[in-house]
N, C-alpha and C positions, 0 to 999 in steps of 0.2 A: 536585569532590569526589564528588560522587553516581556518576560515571563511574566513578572508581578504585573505588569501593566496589563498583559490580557489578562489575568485572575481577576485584576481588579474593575476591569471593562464587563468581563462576563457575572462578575455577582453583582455589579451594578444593574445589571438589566431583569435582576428576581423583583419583584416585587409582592407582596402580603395575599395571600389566597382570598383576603377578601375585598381587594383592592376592582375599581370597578374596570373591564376592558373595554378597548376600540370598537366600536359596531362597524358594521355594513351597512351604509348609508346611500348606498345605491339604490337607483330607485326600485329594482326587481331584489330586493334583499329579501320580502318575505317567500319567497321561491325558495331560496337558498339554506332551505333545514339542515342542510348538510356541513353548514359551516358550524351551528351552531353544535350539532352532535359529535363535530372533532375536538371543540372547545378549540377554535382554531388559532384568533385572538383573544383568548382571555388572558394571554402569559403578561400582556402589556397593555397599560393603562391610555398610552396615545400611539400610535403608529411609531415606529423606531425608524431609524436610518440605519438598514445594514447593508454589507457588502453585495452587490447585484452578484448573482448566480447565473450561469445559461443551464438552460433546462433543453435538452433534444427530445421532440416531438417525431418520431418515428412512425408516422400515418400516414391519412391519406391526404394530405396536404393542409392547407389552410387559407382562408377568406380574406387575403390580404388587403380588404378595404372594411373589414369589417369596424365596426366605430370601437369597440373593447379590446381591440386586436393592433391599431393602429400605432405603429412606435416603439412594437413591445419586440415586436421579430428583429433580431440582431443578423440572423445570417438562412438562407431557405437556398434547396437546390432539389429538384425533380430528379430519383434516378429509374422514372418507369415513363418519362416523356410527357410534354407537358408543360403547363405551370406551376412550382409550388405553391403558389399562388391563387389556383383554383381547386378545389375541393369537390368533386363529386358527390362523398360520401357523404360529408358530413361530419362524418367520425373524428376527423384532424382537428377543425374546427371547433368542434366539441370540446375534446381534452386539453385544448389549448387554451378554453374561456375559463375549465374550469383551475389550471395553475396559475393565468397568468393576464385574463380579464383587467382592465385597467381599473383599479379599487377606488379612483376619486377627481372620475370625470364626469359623474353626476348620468352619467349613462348606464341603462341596463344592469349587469349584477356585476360581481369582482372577483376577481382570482386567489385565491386564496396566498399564494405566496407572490405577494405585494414586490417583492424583490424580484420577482423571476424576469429573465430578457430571455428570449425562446428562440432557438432552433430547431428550422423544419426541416426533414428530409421526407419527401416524400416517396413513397415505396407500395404503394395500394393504385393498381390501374383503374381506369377508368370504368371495367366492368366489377370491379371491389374484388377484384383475385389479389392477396397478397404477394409479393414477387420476393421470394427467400435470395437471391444476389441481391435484390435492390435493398433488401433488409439490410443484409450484411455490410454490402457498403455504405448506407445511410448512415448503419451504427458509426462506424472507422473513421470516416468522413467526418461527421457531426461532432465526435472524441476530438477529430485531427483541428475543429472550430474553437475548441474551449468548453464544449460541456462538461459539469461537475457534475451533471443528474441525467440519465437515459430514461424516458417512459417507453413503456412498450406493451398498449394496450394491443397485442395481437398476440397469437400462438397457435401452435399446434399441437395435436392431438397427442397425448402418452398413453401408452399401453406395454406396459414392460412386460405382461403375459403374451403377448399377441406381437410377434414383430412387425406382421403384414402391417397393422394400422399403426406403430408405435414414428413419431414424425422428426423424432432426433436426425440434427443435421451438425458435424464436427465444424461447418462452416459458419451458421449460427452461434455454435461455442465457443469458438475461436474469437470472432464478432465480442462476444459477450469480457469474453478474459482480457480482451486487448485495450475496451472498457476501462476492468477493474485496475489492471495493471497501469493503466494512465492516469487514475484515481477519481474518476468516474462511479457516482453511486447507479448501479442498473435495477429497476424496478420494472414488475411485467404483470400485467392479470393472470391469476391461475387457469382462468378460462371458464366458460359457460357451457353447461351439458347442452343444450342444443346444437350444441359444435362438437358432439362428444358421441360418443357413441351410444351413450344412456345418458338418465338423468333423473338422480343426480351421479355424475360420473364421478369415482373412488381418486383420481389420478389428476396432479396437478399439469399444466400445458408447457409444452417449452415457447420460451423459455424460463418460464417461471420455475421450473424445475431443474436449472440448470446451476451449480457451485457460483458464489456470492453476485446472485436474483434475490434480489426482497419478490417478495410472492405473495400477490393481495389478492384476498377474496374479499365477496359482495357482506356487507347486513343491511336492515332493511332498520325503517322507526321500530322504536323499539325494542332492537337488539336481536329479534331472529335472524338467520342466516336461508336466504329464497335456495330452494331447490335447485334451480340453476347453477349454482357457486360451485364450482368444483372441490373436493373433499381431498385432502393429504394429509398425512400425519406426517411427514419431513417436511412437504414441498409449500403448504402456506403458512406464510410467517405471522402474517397482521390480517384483519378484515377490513374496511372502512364502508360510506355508504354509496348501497349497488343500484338502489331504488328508489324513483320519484324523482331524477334528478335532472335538474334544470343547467341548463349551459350557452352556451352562442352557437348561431349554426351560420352554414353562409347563406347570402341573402336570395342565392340565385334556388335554395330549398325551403323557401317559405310557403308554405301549402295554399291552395285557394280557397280550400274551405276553413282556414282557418280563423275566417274574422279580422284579421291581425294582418299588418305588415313589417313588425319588427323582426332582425332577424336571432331567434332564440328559441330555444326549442319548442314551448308552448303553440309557437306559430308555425312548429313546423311539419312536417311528416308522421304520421302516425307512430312511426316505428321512432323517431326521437322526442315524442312529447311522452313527457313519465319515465324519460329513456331506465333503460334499466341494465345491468351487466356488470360485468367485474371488471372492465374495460372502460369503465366510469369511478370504478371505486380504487385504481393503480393512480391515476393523477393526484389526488389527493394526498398520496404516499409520498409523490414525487416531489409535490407543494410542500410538503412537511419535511423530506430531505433540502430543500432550498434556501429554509429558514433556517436550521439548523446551521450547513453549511455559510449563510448570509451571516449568521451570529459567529461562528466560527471558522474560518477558510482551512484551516487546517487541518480537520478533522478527516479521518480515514474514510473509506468506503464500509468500513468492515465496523468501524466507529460509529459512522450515521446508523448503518443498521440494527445494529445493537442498542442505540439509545432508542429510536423508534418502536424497536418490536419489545423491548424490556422497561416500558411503561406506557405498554396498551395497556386499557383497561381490561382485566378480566373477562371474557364470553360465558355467562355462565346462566341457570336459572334464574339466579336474583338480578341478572341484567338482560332477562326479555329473552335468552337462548335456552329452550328449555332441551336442545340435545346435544349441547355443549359443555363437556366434563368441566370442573373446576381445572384450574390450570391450563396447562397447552396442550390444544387440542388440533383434530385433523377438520375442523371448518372454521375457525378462525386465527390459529396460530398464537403467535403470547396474546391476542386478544382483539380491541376497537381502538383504533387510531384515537389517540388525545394527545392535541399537539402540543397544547400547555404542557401536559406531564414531560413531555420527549423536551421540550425547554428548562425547563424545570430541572429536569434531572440534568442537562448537560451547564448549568448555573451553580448547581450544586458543587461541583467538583472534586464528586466522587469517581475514584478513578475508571477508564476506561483500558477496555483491552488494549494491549501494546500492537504496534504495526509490526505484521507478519511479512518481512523483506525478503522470504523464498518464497512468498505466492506471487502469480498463481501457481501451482503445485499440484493438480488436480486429478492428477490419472497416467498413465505410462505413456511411452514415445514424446511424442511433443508438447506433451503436459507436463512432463515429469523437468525435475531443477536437478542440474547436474550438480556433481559433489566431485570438486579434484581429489587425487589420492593426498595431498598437503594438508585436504581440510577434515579435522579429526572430531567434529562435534560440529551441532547444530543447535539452538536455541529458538522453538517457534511455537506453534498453538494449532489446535485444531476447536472448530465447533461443530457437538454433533447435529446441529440444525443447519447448520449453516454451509459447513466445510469439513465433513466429518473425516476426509482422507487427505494426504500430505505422500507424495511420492518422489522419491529423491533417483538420479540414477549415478552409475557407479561402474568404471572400468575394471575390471578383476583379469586377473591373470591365473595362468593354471599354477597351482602348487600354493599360491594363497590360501590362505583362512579367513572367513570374514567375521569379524564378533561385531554384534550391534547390541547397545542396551539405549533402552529408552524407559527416563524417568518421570515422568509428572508431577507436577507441582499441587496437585489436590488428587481426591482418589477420583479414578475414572480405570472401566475397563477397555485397553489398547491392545492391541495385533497388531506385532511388526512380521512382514510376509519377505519373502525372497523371490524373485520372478525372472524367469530366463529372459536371454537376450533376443530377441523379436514380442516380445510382448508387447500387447498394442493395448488395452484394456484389463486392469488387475482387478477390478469387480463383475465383469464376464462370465457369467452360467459355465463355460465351453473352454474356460482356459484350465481346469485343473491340473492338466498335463504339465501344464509347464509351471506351476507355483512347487518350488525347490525346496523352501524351509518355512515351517513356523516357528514362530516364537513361543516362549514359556514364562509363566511368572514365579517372581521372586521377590514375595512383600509385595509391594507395589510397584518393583520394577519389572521391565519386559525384556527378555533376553534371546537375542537369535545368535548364531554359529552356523557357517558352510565352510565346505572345502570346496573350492574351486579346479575345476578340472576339464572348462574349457573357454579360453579367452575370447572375454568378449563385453558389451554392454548391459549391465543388470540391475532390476528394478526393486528396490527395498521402499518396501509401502509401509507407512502406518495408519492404524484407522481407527478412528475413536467407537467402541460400540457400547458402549451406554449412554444414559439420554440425561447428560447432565447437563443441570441449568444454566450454567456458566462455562465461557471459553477454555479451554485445556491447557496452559501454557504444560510445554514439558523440553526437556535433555536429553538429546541422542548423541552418543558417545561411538562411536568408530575405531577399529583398528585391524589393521588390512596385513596381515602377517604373514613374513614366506617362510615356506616349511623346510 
């Protein structure tokens, strides 16, 4: 009964495509192009009553008397000293008006997800150096408050050619998995080439490039995607808008020459009036996880993502990107945030991927889900966008044999690998020495065999390598034989 009741809660709230929606009645609404280009409220004819969400605001603090702002902060703690409560930069305040802006106090502009109650940690000093502990604990911290949604308009630099500049940190991922594992949706800018080493830089930023990161880049009116945007063909998922965009700032950065003493960006600093970045276009990803989650509490991390990035709108010539292939592509991922559609689609109640309970699962040593010798099969999923590897570990003994097959439920090409015991990374340039067995197919199944012939802990990976449009569910069968 509790089941029909949400079915019938949730197609309660479709209403007719040509049904008229809620405006922005704020009075800085004509600013706000951006809401319209998400189609942010069109799903509903009056403002809904859903389930409040926390949203963690992971910056550089926030303008805790700001008049948009006031009421909305459920919980704030400084871990770079300070108050979270004053904002330097900017930046916090920023991405915090544009989720979570009070929508109908008749003040300045509104937040896009009406639901949202925000948590600050902030983590950005005073001279705007990002602090990677303060990061990581913010994340943990803010997860440990009740976030459903982490933004994290900041990142660093990837370059998987080049280690020297490449800014991966197991600390950061850790941060991130601990996140998901709590059931936290994590959202991250892919990053801006001027932070990059060229531009436009090939390589999305961590964390936006890090296993279940929604990964937003910028577009612009119109549908082009700015040069700035960072480029990935895995690592961004979705675009939304990077440019022109209007937001709250704190009052202690209202510029002098700006005519104005409100505090929001027009009046404020050069550098945030027209602000532009993909660190403006990730909140809105986060606002659209909110609602979602506000319509639905239940829904996965792995779920939010999916319904988001699998009705964007297409990025293509006929929508204003003229070097954006049809389909998914490496500048704006399955496409332009439309929040109607991502509503829409989760109202429909067409099915959604099932919840993967051996993730995280992500890579060998302390990523990898252990598998007792008792458990003889596994039932989980891989996406090659998303989570394209599953690493299980496994005690062997000498004189065993180890058979694995692993079957999928749709066609997709998988490698299941074998990897000694000290293995620390099974996708690693430099480990071939110690990868023991590959797998072989059969129809469509994948089959591995070893003999074992020194006891110890070992790493059977599998890894989706085709780039198929939908999640993987598949069957790994085990059995651990003495000879």
């Amino acid at each position: 009964m509790r089941r029909l009741a949400l079915l019938a809660a949730l197609a309660a709230l479709a209403v007719p495509a040509a049904a008229a929606a809620f405006t922005n009645t704020e009075p800085d609404a004509a600013e706000q192009w951006y809401l319209d280009a998400d189609q942010a409220w069109s799903f509903w004819p009056t403002m809904p009553s859903l389930a409040p969400i926390k949203v963690a605001i992971i910056d550089s603090g926030i303008d805790g008397s700001h008049p948009d702002l006031v009421g909305r902060v459920v919980a704030a703690k400084s871990f770079v000293g300070g108050s979270p409560y004053h904002d330097e930069q900017g930046h916090g305040t920023f991405v915090a008006g544009e989720i979570a802006a009070n929508p109908t106090n008749a003040i300045g502009m509104a937040g896009l997800a009406f639901n949202a109650r925000l948590i600050v940690a902030k983590v950005v000093a005073a001279d705007g150096e990002v602090s990677l502990p303060a990061e990581v604990a913010g994340i943990r911290w803010a997860v440990d408050q009740g976030a459903r949604v982490v933004n994290l308009s900041l990142g660093g630099v990837r370059d998987p050619l080049n280690p020297s500049l490449d800014t991966y940190s197991p600390l950061e991922r850790a941060a991130v998995e601990y996140a998901y594992s709590k059931g936290a949706v994590v959202v991250a800018a892919v990053g801006n080439g001027t932070q990059s080493p060229s531009t436009p830089w090939r390589f999305a930023a961590y964390p936006a490039a890090l296993p279940h990161v929604i990964g937003v880049a910028a577009v612009r009116r119109g549908g082009s995607v700015p040069g700035y945007s960072n480029r990935d063909a895995v690592y961004v998922d979705v675009a939304a808008p990077g440019d022109d965009i209007f937001s709250s700032i704190p009052s202690n950065l209202v510029a002098d020459d700006s005519g104005c003493t409100d505090p929001y960006s027009d009046c404020g600093p050069v550098e945030l009036r027209n602000a532009i970045g993909t660190s403006f276009a990730a909140p809105q990803v986060s606002a659209a996880a909110a609602l979602l989650l506000g319509t639905n509490p239940s829904l996965t991390p792995d779920q939010v993502g999916y319904i988001i990035e699998r009705s964007a709108d297409d990025s293509s010539v006929l929508s204003g990107c003229g070097a954006c292939a049809a389909g998914r592509d490496a500048l704006t991922g399955w496409g332009a945030l439309n929040v109607a559609s991502a509503l829409t689609r989760l109202a429909s109640l067409q099915p959604l991927p099932r919840p993967d309970r051996f993730e995280p699962n992500d890579d060998a040593g302390v990523w990898a889900r252990t598998l007792p010798a008792s458990r003889h099969s596994v039932d989980a999923s891989m996406d090659y966008w998303d989570d394209n590897l599953d690493v299980y570990r496994l005690r062997l003994f000498p004189g065993q044999r180890l058979f694995a097959r692993l079957t999928p439920a749709a066609d997709a090409k998988i490698r299941l690998q074998l990897w000694a015991p000290g293995t620390e990374h099974v996708d690693a340039l430099d480990v071939r020495s110690i990868r023991l067995a590959d797998s072989h197919q059969v129809g469509r199944q994948v089959r591995l065999s070893f003999r074992v012939r020194t006891r110890g802990v070992y790493y059977l990976s599998a890894k989706v390598v085709s780039r198929t449009p939908e999640p993987v569910q598949y069957h790994l069968a085990l059995s651990r034989r003495s000879l």
